[in-house]
N, CA, C, O and CB atoms as a CASP TS submission, in Angstrom:
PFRMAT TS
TARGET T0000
AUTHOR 0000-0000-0000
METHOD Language model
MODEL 1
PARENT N/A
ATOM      1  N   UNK     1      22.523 147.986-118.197  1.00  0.00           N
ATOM      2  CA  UNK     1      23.692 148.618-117.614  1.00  0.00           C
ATOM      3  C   UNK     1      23.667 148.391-116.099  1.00  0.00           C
ATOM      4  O   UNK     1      22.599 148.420-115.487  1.00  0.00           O
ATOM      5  CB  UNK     1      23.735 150.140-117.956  1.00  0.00           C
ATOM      6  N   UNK     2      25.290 148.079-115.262  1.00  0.00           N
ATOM      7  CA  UNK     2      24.671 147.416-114.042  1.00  0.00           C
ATOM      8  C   UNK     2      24.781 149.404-113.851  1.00  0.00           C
ATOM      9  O   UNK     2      24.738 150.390-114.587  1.00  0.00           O
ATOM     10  CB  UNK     2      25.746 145.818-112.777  1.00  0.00           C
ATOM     11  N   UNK     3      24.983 149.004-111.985  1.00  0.00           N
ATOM     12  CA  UNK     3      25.245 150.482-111.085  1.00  0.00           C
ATOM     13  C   UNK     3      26.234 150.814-111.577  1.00  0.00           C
ATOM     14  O   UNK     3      26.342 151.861-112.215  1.00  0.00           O
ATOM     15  CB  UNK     3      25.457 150.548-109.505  1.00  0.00           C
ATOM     16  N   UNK     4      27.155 150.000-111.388  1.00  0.00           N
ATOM     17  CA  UNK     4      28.773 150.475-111.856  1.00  0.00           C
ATOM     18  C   UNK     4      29.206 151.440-112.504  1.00  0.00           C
ATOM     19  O   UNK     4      29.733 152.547-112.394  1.00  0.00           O
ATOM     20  CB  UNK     4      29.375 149.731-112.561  1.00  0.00           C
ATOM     21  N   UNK     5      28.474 150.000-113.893  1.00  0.00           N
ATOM     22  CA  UNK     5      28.696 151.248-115.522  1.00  0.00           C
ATOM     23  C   UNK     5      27.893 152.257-115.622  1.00  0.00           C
ATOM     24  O   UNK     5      28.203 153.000-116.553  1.00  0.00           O
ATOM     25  CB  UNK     5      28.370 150.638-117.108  1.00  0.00           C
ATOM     26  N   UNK     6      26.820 152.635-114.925  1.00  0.00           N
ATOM     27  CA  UNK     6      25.769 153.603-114.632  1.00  0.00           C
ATOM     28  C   UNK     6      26.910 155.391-114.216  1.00  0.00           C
ATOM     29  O   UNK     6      26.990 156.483-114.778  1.00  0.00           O
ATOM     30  CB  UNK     6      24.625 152.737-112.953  1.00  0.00           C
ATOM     31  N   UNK     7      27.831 154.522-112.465  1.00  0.00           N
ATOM     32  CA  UNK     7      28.279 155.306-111.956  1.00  0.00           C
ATOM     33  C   UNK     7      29.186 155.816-112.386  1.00  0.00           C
ATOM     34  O   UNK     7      29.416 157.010-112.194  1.00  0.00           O
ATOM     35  CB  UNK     7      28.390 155.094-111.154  1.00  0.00           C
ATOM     36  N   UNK     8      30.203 154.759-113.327  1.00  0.00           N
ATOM     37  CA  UNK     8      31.045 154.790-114.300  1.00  0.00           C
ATOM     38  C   UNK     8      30.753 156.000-115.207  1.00  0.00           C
ATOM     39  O   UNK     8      31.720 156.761-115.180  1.00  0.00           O
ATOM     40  CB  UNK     8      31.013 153.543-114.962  1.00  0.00           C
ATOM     41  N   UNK     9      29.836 156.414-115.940  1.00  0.00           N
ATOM     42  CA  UNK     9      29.417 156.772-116.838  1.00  0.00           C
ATOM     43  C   UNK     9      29.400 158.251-116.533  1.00  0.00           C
ATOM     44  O   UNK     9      29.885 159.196-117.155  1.00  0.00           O
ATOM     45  CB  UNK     9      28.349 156.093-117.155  1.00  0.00           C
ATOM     46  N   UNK    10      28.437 158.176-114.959  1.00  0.00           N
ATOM     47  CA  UNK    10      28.108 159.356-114.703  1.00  0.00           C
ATOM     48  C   UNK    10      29.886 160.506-113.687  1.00  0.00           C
ATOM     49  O   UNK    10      30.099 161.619-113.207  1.00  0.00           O
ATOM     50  CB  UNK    10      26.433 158.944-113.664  1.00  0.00           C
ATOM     51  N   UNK    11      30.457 159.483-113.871  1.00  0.00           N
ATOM     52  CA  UNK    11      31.677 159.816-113.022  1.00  0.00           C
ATOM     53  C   UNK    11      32.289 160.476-114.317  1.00  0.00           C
ATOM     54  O   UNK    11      32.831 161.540-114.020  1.00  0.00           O
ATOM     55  CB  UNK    11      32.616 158.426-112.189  1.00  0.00           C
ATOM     56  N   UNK    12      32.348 160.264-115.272  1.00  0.00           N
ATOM     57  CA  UNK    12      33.124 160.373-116.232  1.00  0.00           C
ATOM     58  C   UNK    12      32.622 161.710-116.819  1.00  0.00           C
ATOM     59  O   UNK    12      33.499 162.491-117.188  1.00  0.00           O
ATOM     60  CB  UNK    12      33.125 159.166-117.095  1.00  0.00           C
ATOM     61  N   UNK    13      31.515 162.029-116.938  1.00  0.00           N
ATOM     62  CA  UNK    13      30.788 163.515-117.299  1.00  0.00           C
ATOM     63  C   UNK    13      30.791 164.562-116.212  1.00  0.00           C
ATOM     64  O   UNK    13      30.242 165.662-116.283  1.00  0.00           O
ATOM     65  CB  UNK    13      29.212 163.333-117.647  1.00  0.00           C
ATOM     66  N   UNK    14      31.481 164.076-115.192  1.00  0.00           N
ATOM     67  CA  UNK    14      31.693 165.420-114.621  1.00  0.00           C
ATOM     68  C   UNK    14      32.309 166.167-114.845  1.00  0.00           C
ATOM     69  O   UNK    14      33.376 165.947-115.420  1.00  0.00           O
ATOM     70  CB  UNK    14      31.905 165.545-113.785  1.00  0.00           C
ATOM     71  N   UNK    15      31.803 167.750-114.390  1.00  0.00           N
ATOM     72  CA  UNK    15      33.136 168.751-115.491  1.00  0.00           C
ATOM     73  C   UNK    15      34.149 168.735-113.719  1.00  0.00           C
ATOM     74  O   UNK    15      33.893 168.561-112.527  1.00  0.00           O
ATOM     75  CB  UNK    15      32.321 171.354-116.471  1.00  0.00           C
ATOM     76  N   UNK    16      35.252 169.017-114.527  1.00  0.00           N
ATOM     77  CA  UNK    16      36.684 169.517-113.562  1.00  0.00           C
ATOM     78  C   UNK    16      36.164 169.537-111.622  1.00  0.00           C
ATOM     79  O   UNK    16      36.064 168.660-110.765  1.00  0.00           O
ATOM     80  CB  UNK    16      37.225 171.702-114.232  1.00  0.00           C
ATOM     81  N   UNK    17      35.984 170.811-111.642  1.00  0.00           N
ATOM     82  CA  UNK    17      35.126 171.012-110.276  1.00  0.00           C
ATOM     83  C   UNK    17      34.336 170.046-109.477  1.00  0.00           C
ATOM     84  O   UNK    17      34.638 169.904-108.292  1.00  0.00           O
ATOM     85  CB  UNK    17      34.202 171.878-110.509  1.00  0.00           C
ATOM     86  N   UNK    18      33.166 169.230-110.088  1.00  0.00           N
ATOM     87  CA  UNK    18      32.807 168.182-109.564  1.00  0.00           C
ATOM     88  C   UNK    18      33.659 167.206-109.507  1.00  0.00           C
ATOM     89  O   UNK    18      33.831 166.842-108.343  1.00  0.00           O
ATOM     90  CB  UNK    18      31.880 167.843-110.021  1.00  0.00           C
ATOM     91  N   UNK    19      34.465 166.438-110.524  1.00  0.00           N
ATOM     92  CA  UNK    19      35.278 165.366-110.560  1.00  0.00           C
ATOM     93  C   UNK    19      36.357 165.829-109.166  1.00  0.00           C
ATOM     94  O   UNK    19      36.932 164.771-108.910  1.00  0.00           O
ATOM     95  CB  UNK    19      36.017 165.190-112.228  1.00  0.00           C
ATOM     96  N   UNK    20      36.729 166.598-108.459  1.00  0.00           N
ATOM     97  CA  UNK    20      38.104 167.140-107.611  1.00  0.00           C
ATOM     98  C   UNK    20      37.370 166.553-106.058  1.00  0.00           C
ATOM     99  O   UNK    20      37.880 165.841-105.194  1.00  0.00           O
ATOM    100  CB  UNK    20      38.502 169.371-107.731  1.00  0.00           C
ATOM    101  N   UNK    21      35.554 167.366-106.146  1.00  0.00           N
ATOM    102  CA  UNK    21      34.743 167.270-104.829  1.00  0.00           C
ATOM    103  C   UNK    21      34.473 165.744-104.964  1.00  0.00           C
ATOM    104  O   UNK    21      34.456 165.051-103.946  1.00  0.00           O
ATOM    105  CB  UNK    21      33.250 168.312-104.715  1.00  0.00           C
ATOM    106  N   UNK    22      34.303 165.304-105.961  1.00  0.00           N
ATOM    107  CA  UNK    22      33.615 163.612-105.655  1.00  0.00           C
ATOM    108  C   UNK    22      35.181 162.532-105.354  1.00  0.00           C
ATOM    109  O   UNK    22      35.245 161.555-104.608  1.00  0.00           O
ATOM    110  CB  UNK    22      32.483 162.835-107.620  1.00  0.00           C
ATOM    111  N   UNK    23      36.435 163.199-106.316  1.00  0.00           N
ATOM    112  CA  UNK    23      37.714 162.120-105.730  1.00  0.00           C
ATOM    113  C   UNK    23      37.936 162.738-103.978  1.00  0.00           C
ATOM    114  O   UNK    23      37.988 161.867-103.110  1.00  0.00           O
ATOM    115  CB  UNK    23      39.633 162.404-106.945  1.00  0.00           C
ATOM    116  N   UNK    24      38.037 163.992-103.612  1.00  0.00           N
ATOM    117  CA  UNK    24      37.898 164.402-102.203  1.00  0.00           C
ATOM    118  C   UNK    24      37.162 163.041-101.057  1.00  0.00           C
ATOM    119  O   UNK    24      37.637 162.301-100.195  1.00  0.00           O
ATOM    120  CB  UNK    24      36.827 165.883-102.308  1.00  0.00           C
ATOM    121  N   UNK    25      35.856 163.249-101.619  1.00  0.00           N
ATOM    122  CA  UNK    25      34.669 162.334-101.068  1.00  0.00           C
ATOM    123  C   UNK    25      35.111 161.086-100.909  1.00  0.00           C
ATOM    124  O   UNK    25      35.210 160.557 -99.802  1.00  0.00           O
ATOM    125  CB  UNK    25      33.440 162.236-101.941  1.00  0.00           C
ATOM    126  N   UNK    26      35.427 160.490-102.071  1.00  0.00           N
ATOM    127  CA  UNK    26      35.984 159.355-102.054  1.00  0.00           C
ATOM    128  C   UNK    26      37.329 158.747-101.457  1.00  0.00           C
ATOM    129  O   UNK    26      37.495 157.551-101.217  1.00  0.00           O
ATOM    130  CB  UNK    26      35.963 159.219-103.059  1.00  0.00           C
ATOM    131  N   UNK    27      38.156 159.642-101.279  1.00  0.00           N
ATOM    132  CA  UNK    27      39.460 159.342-100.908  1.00  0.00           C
ATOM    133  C   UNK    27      39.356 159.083 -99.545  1.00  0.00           C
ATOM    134  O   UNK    27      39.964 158.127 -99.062  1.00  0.00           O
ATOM    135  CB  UNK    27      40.439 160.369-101.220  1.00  0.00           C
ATOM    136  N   UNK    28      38.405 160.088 -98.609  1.00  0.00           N
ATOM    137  CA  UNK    28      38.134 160.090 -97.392  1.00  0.00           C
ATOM    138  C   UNK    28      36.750 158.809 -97.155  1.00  0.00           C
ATOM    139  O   UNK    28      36.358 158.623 -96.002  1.00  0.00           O
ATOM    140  CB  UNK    28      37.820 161.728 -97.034  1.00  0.00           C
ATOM    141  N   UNK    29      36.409 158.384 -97.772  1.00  0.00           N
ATOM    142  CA  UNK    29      35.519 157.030 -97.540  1.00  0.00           C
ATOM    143  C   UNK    29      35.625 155.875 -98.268  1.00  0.00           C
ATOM    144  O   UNK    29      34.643 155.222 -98.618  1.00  0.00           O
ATOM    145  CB  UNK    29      34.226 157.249 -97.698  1.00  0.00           C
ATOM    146  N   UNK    30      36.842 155.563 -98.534  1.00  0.00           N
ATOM    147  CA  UNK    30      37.614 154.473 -99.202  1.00  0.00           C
ATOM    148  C   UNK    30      37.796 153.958 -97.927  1.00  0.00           C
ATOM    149  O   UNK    30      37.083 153.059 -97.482  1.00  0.00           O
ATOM    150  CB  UNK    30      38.965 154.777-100.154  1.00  0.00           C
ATOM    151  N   UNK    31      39.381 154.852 -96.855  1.00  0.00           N
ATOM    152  CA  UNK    31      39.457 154.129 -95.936  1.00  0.00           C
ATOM    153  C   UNK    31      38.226 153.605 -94.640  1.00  0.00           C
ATOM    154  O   UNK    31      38.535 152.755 -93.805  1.00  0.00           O
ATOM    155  CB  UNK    31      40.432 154.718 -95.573  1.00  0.00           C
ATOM    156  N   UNK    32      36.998 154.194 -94.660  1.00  0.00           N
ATOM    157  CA  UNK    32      36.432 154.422 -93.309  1.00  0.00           C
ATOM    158  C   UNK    32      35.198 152.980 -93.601  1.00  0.00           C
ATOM    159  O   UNK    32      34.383 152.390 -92.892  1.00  0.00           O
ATOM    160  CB  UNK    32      35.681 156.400 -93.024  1.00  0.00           C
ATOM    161  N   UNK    33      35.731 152.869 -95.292  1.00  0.00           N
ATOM    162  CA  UNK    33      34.370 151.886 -95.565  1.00  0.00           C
ATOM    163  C   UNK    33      35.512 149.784 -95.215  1.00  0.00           C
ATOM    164  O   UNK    33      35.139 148.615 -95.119  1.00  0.00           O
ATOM    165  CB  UNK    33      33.515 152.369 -98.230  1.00  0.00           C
ATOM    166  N   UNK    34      36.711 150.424 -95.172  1.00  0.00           N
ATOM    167  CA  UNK    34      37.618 149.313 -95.195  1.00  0.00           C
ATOM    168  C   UNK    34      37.725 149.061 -93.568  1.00  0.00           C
ATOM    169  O   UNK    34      37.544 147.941 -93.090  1.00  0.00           O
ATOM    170  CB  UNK    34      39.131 149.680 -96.024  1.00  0.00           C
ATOM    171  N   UNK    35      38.017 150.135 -92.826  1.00  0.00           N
ATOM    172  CA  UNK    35      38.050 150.450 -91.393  1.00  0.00           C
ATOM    173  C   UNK    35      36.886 149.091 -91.361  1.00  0.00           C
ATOM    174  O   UNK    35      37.197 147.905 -91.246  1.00  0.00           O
ATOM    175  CB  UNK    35      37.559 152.336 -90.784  1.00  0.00           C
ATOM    176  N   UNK    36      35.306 149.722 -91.513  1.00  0.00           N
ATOM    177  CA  UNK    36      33.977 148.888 -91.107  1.00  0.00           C
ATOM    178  C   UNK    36      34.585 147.734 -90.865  1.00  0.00           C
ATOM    179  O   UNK    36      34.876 147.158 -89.816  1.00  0.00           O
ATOM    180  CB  UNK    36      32.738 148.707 -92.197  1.00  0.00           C
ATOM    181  N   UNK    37      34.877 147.242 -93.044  1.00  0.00           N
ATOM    182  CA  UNK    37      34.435 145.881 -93.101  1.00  0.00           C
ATOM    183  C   UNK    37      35.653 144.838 -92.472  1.00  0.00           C
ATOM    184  O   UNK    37      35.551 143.613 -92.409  1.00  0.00           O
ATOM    185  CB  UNK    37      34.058 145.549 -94.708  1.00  0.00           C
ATOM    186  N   UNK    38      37.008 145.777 -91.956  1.00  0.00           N
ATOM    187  CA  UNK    38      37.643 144.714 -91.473  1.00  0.00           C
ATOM    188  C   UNK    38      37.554 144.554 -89.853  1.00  0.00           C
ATOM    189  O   UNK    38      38.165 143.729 -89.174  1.00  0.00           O
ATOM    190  CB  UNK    38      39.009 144.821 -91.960  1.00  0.00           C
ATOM    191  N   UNK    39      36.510 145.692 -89.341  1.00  0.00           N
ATOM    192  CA  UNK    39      35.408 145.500 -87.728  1.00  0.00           C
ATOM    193  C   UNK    39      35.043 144.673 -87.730  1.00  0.00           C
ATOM    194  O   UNK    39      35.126 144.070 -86.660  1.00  0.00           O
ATOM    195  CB  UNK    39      34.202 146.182 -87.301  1.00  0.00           C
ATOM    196  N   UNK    40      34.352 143.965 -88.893  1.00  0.00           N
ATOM    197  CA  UNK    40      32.779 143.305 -89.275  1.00  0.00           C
ATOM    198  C   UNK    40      33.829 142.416 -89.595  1.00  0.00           C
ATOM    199  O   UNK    40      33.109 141.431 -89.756  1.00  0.00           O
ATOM    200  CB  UNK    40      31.392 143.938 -90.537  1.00  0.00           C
ATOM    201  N   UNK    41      34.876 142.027 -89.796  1.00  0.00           N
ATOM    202  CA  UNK    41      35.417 140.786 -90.201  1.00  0.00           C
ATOM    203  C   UNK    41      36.374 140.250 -88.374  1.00  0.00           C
ATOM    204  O   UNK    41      36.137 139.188 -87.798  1.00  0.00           O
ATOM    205  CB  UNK    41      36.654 141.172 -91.942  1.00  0.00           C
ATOM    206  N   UNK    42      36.948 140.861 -88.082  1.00  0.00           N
ATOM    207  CA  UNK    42      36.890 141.035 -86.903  1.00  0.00           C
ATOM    208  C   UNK    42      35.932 139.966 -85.792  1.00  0.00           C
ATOM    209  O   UNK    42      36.000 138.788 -85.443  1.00  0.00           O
ATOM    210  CB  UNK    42      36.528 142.334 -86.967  1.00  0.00           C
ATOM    211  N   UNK    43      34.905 141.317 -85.454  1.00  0.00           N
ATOM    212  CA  UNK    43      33.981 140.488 -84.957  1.00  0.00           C
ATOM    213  C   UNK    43      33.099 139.211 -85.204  1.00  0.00           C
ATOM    214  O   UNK    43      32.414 138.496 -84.472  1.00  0.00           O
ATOM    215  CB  UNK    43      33.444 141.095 -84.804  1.00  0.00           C
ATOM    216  N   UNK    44      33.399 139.225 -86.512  1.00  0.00           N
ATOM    217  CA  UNK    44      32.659 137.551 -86.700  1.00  0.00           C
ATOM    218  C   UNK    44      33.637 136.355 -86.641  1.00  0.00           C
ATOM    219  O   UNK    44      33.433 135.150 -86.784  1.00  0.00           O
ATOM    220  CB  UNK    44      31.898 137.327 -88.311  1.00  0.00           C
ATOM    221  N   UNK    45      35.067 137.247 -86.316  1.00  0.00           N
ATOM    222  CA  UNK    45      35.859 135.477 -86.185  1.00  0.00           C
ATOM    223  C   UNK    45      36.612 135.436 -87.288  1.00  0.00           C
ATOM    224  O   UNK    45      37.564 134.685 -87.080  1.00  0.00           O
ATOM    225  CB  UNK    45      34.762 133.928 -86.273  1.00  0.00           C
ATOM    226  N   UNK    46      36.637 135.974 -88.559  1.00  0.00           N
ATOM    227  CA  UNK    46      37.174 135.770 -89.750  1.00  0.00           C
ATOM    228  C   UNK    46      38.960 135.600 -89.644  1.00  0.00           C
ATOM    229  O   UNK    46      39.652 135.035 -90.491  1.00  0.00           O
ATOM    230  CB  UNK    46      36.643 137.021 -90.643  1.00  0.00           C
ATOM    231  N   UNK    47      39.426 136.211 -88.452  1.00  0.00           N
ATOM    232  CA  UNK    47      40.541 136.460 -88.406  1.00  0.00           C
ATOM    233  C   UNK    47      40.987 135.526 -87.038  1.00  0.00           C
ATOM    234  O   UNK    47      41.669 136.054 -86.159  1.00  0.00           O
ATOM    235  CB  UNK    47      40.710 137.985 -88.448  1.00  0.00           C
ATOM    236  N   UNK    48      40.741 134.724 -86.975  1.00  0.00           N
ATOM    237  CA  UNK    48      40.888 133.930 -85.650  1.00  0.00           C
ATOM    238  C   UNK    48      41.929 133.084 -85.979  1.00  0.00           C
ATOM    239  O   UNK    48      42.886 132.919 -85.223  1.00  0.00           O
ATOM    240  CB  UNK    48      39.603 133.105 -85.129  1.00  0.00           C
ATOM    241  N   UNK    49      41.797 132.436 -87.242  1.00  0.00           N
ATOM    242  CA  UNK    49      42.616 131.460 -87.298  1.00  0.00           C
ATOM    243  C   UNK    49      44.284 132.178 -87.982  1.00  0.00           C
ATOM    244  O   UNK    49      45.403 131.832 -87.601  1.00  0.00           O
ATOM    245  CB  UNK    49      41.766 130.247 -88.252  1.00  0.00           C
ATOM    246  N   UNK    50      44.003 133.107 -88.933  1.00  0.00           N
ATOM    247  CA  UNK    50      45.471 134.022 -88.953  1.00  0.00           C
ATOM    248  C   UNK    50      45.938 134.347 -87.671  1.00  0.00           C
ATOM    249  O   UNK    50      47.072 133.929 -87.435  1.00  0.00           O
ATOM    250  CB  UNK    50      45.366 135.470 -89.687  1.00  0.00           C
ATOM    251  N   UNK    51      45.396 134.961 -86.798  1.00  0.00           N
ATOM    252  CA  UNK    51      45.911 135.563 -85.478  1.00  0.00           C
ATOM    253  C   UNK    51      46.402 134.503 -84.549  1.00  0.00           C
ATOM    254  O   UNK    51      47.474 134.829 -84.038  1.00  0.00           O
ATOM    255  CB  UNK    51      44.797 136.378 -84.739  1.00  0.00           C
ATOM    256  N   UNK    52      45.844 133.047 -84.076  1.00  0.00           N
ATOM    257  CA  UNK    52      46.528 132.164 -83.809  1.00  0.00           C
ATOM    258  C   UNK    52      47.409 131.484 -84.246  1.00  0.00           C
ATOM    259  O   UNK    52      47.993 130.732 -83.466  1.00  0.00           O
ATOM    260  CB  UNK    52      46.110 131.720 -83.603  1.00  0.00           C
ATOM    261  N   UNK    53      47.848 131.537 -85.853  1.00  0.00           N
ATOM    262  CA  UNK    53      48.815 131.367 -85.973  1.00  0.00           C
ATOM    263  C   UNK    53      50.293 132.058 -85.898  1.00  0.00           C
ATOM    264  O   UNK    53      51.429 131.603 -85.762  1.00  0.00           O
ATOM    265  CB  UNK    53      48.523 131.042 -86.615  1.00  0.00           C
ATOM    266  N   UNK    54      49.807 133.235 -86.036  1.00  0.00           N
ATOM    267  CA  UNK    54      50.711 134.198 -86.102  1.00  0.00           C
ATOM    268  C   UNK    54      51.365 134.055 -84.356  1.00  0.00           C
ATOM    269  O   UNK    54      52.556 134.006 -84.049  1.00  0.00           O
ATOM    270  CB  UNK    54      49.897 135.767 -86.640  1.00  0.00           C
ATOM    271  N   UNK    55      50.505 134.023 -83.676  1.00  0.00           N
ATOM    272  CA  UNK    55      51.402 134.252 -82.125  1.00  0.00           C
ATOM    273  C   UNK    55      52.152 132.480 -81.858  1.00  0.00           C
ATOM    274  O   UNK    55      53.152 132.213 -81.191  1.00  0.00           O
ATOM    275  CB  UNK    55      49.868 134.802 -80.363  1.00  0.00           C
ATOM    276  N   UNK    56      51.326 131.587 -82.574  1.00  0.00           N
ATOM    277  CA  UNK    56      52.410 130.559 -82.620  1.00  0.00           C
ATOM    278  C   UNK    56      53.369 130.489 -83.401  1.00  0.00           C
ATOM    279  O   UNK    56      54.178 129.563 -83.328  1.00  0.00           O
ATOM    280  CB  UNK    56      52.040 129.545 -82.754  1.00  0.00           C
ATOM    281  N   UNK    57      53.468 131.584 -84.412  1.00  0.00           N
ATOM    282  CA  UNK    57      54.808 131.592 -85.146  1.00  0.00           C
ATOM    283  C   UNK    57      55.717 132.879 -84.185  1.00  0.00           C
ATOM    284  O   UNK    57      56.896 133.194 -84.353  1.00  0.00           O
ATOM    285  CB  UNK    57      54.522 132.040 -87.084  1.00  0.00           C
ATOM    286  N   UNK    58      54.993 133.310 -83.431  1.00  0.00           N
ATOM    287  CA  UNK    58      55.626 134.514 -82.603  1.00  0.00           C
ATOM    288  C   UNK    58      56.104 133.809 -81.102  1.00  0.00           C
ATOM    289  O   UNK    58      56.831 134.343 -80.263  1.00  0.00           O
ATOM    290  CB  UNK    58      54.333 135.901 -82.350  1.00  0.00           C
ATOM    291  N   UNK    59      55.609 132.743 -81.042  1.00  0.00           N
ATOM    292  CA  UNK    59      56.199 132.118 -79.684  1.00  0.00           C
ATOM    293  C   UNK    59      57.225 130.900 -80.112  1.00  0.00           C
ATOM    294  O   UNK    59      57.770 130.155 -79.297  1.00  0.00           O
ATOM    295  CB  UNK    59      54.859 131.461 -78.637  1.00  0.00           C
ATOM    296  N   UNK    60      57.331 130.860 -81.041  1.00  0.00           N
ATOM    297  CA  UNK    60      58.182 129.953 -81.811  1.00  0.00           C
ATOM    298  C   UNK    60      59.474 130.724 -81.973  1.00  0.00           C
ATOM    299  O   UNK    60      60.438 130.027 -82.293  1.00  0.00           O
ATOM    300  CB  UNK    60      57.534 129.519 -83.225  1.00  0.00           C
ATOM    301  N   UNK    61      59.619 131.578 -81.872  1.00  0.00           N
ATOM    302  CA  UNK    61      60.527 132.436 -82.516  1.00  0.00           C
ATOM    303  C   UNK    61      60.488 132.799 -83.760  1.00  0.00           C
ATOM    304  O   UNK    61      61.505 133.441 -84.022  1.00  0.00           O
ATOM    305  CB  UNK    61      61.548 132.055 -82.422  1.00  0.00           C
ATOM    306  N   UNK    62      59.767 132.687 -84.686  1.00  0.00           N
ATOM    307  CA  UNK    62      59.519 132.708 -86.324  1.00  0.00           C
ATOM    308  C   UNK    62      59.325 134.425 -86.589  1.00  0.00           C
ATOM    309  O   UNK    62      58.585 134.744 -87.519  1.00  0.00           O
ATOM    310  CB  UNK    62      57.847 131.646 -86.865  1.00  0.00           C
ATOM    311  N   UNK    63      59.842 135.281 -85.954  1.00  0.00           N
ATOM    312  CA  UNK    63      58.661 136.833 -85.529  1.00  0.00           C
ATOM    313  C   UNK    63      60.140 137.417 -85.581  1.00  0.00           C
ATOM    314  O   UNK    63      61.063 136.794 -85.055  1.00  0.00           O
ATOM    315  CB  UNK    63      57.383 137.067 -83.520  1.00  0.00           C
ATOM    316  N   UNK    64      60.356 138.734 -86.284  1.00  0.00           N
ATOM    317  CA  UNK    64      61.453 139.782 -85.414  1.00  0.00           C
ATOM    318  C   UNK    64      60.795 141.127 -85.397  1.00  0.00           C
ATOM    319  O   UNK    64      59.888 141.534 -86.122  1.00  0.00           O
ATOM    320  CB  UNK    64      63.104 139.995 -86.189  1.00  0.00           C
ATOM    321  N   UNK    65      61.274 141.587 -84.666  1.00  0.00           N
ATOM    322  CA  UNK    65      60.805 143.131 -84.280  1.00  0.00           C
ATOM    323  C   UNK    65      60.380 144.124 -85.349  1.00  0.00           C
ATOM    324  O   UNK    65      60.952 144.060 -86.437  1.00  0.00           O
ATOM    325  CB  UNK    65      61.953 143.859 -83.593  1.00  0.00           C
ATOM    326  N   UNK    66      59.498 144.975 -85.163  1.00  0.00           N
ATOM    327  CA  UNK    66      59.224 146.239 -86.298  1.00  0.00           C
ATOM    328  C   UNK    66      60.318 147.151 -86.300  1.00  0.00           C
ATOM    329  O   UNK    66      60.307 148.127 -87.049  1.00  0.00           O
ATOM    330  CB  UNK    66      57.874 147.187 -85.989  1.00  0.00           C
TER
END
């Protein structure tokens, strides 16, 4: 059984009360773990080549306002 189906398993036997505190938990470290990894994508460059294109489609005129 990997972690998953482990966590899977054990997610699923919680009574009411626990299942409410662990989706709580989770809802609030879904975003903060996405926040990180798109820091960590960020800083290594991952996004260099989207972002230069984008301002050459934004100096092109290809872009309208929000």
């Amino acid at each position: 059984m990997t972690r998953v189906e482990l966590i899977e398993a054990q997610v699923k036997d919680l009574p009411p009360e626990e299942l409410a505190a662990f989706r709580d938990w989770f809802t609030a470290f879904e975003p903060e773990a996405w926040d990180r990894q798109f820091e960590a994508d960020v800083g290594a460059g991952k996004l260099d080549d989207v972002t230069a294109r984008d301002l050459r489609d934004h100096a092109a005129g290809r872009s309208t306002a929000l």
